[in-house]
VEXLUMTI-957331 format. One line per 10 residues: number of its first residue (from 0); their letters; for each residue x negated, y negated, z of C-alpha. Coordinates in Angstrom, 1 decimal. Example, Ala and Ser with C-alpha at 12.3 -4.5 7.8 and 13.67 -1.06 7.14 Angstrom:
! residues 2
0 = as = -12.3:4.5:7.8 | -13.7:1.1:7.1 $
***
This chain:
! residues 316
0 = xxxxxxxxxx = 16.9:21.7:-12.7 | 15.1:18.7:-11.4 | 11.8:17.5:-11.6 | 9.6:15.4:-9.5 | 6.3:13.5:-9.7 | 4.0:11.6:-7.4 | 2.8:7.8:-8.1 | -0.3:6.5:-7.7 | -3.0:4.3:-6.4 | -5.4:3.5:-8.3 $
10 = xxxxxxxxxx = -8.6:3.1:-5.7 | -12.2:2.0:-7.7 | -12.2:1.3:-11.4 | -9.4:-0.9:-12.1 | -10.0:-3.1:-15.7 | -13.4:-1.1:-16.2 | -11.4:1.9:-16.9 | -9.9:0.1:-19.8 | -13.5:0.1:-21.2 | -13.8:3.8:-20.3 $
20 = xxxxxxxxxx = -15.4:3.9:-16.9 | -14.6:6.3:-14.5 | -11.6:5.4:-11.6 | -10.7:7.2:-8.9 | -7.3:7.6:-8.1 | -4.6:9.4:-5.7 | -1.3:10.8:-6.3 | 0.8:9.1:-3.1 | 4.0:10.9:-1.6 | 6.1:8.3:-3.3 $
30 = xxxxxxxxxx = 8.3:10.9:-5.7 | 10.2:10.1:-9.0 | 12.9:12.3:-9.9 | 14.3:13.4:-13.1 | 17.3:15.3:-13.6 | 19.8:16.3:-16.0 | 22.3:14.1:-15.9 | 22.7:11.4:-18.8 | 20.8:8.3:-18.7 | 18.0:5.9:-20.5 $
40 = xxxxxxxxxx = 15.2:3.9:-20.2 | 12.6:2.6:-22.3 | 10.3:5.3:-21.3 | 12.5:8.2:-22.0 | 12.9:6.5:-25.6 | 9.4:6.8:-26.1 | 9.3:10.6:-24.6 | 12.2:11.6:-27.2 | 10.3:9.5:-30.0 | 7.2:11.5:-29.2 $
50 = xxxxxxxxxx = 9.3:14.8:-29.1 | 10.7:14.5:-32.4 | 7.5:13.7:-34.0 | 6.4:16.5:-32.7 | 9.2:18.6:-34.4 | 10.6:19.4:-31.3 | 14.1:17.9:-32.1 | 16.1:19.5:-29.1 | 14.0:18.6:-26.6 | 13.8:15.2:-28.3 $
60 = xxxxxxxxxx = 17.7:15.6:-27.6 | 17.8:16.4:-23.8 | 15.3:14.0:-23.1 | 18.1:11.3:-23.5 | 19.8:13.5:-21.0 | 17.8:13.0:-18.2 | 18.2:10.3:-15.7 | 15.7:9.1:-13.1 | 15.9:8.0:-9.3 | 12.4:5.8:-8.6 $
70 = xxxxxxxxxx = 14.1:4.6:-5.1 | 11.4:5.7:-2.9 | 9.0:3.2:-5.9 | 10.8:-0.1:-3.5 | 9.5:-1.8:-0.4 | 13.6:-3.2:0.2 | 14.2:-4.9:-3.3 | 10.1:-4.8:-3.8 | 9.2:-2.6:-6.9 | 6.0:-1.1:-5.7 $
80 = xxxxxxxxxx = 2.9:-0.7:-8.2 | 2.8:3.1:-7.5 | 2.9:3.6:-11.5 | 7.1:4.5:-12.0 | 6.9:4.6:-14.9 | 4.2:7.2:-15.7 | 5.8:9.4:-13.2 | 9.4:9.3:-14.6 | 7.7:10.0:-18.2 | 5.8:13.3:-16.4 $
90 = xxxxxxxxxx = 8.6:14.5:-14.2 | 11.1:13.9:-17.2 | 8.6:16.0:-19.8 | 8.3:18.4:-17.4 | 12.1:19.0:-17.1 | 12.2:18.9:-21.2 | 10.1:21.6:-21.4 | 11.2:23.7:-18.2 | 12.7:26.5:-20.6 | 8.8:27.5:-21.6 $
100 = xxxxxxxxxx = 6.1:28.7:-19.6 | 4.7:26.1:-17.2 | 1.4:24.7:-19.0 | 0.5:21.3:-17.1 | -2.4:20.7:-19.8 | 1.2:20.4:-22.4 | 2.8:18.1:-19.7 | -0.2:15.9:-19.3 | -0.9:16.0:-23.3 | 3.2:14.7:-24.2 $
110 = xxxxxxxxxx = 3.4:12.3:-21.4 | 0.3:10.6:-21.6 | 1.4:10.2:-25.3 | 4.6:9.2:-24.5 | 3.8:6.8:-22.0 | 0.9:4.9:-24.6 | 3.8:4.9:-27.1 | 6.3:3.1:-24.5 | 3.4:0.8:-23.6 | 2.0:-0.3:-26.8 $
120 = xxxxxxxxxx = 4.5:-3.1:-27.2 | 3.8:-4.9:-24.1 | 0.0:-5.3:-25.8 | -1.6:-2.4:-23.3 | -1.4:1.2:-23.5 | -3.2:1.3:-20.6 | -6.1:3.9:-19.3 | -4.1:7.6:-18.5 | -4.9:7.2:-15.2 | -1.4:6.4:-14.1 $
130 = xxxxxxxxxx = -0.1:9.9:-15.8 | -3.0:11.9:-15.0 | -2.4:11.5:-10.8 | 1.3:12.2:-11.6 | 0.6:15.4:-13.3 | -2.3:17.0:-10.9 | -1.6:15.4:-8.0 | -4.2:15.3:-5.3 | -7.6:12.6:-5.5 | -9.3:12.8:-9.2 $
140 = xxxxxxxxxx = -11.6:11.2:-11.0 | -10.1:10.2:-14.2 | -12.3:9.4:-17.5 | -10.5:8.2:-20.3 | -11.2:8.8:-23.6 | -11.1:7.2:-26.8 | -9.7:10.3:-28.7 | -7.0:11.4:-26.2 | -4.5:9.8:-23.8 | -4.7:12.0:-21.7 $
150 = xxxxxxxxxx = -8.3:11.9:-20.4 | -10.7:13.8:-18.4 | -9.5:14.6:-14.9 | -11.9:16.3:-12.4 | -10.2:17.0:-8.7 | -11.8:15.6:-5.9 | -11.1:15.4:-2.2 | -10.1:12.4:0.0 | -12.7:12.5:2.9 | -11.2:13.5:5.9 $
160 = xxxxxxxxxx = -12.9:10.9:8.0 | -11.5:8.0:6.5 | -7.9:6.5:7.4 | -6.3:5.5:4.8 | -3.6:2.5:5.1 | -1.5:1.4:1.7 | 0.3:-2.2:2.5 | 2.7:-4.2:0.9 | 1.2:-7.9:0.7 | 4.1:-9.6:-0.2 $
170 = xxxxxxxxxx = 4.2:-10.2:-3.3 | 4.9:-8.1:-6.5 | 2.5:-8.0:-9.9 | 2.6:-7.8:-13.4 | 0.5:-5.7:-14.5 | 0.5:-5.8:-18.1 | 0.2:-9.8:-17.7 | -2.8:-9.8:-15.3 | -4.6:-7.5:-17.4 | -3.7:-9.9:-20.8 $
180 = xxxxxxxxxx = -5.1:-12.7:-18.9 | -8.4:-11.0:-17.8 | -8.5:-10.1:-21.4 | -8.4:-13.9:-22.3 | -10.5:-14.7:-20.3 | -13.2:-12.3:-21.3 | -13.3:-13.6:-24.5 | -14.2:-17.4:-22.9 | -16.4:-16.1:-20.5 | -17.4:-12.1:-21.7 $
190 = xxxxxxxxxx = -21.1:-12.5:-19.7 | -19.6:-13.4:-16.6 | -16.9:-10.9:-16.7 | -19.2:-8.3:-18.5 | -21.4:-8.3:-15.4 | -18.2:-8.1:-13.0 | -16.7:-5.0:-14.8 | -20.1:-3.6:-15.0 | -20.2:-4.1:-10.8 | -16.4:-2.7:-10.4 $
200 = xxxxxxxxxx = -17.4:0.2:-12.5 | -20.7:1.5:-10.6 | -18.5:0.9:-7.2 | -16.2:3.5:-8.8 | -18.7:6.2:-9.9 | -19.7:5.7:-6.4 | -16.6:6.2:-4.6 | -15.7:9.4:-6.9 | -19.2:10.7:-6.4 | -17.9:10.6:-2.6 $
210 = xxxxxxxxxx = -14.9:12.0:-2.8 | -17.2:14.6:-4.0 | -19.5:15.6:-1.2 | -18.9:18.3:1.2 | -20.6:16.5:4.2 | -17.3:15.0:6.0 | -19.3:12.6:8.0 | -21.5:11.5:4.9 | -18.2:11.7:2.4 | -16.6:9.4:4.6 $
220 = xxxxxxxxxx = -19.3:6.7:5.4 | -20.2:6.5:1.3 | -16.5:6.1:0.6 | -16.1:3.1:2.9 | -18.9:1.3:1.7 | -17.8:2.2:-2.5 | -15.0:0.9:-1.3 | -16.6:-1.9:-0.2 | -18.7:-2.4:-3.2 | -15.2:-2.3:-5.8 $
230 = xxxxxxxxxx = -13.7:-5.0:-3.3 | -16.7:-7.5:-4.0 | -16.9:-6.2:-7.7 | -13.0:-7.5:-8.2 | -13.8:-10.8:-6.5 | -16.7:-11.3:-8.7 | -13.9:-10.3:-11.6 | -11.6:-13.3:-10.1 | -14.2:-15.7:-9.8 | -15.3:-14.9:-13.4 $
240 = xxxxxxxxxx = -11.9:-15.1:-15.1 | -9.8:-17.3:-12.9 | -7.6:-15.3:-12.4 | -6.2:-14.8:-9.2 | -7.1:-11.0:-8.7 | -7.0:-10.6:-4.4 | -4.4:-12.7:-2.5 | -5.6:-14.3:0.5 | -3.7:-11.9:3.1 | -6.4:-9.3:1.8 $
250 = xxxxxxxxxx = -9.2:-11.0:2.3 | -8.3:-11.6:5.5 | -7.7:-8.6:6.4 | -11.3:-7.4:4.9 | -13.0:-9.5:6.9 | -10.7:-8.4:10.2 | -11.8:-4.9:9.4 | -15.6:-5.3:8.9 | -16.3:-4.9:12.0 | -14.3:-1.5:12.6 $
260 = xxxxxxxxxx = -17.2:-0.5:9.6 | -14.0:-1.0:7.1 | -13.1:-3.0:4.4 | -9.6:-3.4:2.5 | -8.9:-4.1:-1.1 | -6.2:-4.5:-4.1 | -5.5:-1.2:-6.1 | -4.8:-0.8:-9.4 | -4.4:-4.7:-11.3 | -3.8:-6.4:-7.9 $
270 = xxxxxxxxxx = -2.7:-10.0:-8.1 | -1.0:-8.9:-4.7 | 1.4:-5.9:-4.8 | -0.2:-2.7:-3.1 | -3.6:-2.7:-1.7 | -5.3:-0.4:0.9 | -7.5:-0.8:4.8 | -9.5:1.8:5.4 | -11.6:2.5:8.3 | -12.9:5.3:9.9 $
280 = xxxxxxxxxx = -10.9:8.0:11.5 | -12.4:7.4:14.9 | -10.8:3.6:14.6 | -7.5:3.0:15.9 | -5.4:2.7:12.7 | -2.2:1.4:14.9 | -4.1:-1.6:15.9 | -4.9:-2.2:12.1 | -1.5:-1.9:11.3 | -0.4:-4.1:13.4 $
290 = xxxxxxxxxx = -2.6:-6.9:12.4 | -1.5:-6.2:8.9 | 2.4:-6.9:9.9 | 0.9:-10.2:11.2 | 0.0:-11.1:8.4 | 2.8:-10.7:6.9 | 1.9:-7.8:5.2 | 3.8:-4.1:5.4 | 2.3:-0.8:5.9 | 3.8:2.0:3.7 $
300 = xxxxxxxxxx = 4.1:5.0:4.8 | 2.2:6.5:2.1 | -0.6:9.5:2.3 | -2.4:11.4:-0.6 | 0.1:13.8:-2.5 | -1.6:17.1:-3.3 | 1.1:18.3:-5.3 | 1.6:16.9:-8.9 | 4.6:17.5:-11.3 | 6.6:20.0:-9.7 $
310 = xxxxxx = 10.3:21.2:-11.2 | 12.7:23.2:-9.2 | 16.2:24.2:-9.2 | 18.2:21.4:-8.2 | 20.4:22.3:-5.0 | 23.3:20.3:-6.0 $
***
């Protein structure tokens, strides 16, 4: 067998969903695969360790079976922030447990603790979020919650009149060490950033209260401008802390798009790695593409993923 998952993008929300606030995020048709052949990683450590406390000792066992191809996670020798690692912890729990009925709600539940248990030493466990778009696939709103990794994930829908464009800007990011150093700096400056998590997180109840409406024309106009909205909540959030949050090459290309009636922005911790343009469908996103590549970004060929976790014999 061999099992697959989606990464993610992590849209409106980022840092506020560490203090529970809702983010929305996509699955992206960048696939992790996991298949029974031996192999390690600190991740499938964790997802054995979480098995056998579980009393689930074989299982526990073939999870340090498994190995993982995260290729299509690299922009040339670029790891991508497309969350790898909570899709090799889904698609490898789903191939663990592909001898009993499927039950995503299981999936979700082991890898979400697997993937806080593989975290926790790098001082983060993070929100869910990551695990949640690699399990359901699709766009979701993802609430996390204090008494479960795993969250609450309602499905929403990515409005059809909006374009989309992921890009590479350049540089990779930490993640774990951006959000330590917001961290530090709340506890300098927690009015400041207080009010700029507060902003980021009413942009994101925004945009997944968008994603949301069944008016295409309306859906689309109110995700642009949440969108919008999280972009000046997260320089409010680098202003606050110091941090450098948004790299110069997407602010640029904000202001380029503005105005198309877009807007771009980081996803997920930012600090450069992936961020998104969007503008409306009736804009010409080949033109906005190319303006990216001169600025020495690159456009990944990356959509919305509607299928989550997904095993299937493998045809070798």
């Amino acid at each position: 067998m061999i099992a697959t998952a989606p990464g993610k993008l992590i849209l409106a929300g980022e840092y506020a969903v560490l203090d529970g606030a809702q983010a929305l995020v996509i699955a992206v048709t960048a696939r992790h695969a996991a298949s029974e052949l031996r192999g390690s990683s600190a991740f499938l450590l964790a997802l054995a360790d979480e098995l056998a406390a579980r009393g689930r000792a074989e299982s526990a066992r073939i999870a340090m079976e498994i190995a993982v191809d995260s290729s299509s996670f690299y922009s040339g020798n670029h790891k991508l922030g497309l969350g790898s690692s909570a899709a090799v912890t889904v698609a490898a729990t789903a191939l663990v447990l592909a001898t009993e009925p499927s039950d995503p709600a299981l999936i979700h539940e082991i890898a979400a603790a697997a993937h806080a248990r593989a975290q926790a030493p790098r001082g983060t466990r993070g929100s869910g979020a990551d695990i949640a778009a690699a399990v359901h696939g699709g766009t979701i709103a993802f609430t996390p919650r204090a008494d479960s990794p795993a969250g609450i994930v309602a499905q929403r829908s990515w409005p059809s009149g909006v374009e989309m464009i992921p890009f590479f800007t350049g540089a990779s990011a930490d993640t774990p060490a951006l959000v330590a150093q917001v961290a530090a700096a709340r506890a300098v400056a927690r009015v400041a950033v207080d009010a700029a998590l507060t902003a980021i997180a009413d942009a994101s109840r925004a945009a997944c209260e968008a994603a949301a409406l069944r008016d295409a024309q309306l859906a689309a106009t109110a995700m642009i401008a949440a969108l919008a909205l999280a972009a000046a909540g997260l320089d409010r959030l680098e202003l606050a802390t110091g941090v450098a949050l948004v790299p110069d090459r997407v602010k640029a290309a904000r202001r380029r798009l503005a105005p198309l009636g877009g807007t771009a922005k980081t996803t997920g911790a930012g600090g450069g790695d992936v961020a998104i343009a969007v503008i409306p469908g009736t804009e010409d996103g080949t033109a906005v593409r190319r303006y990216l590549i001169e600025l020495g970004c690159v456009p990944l060929t990356l959509s919305v993923d509607p299928t989550g976790v997904d095993l299937r014999p493998d045809a070798q």
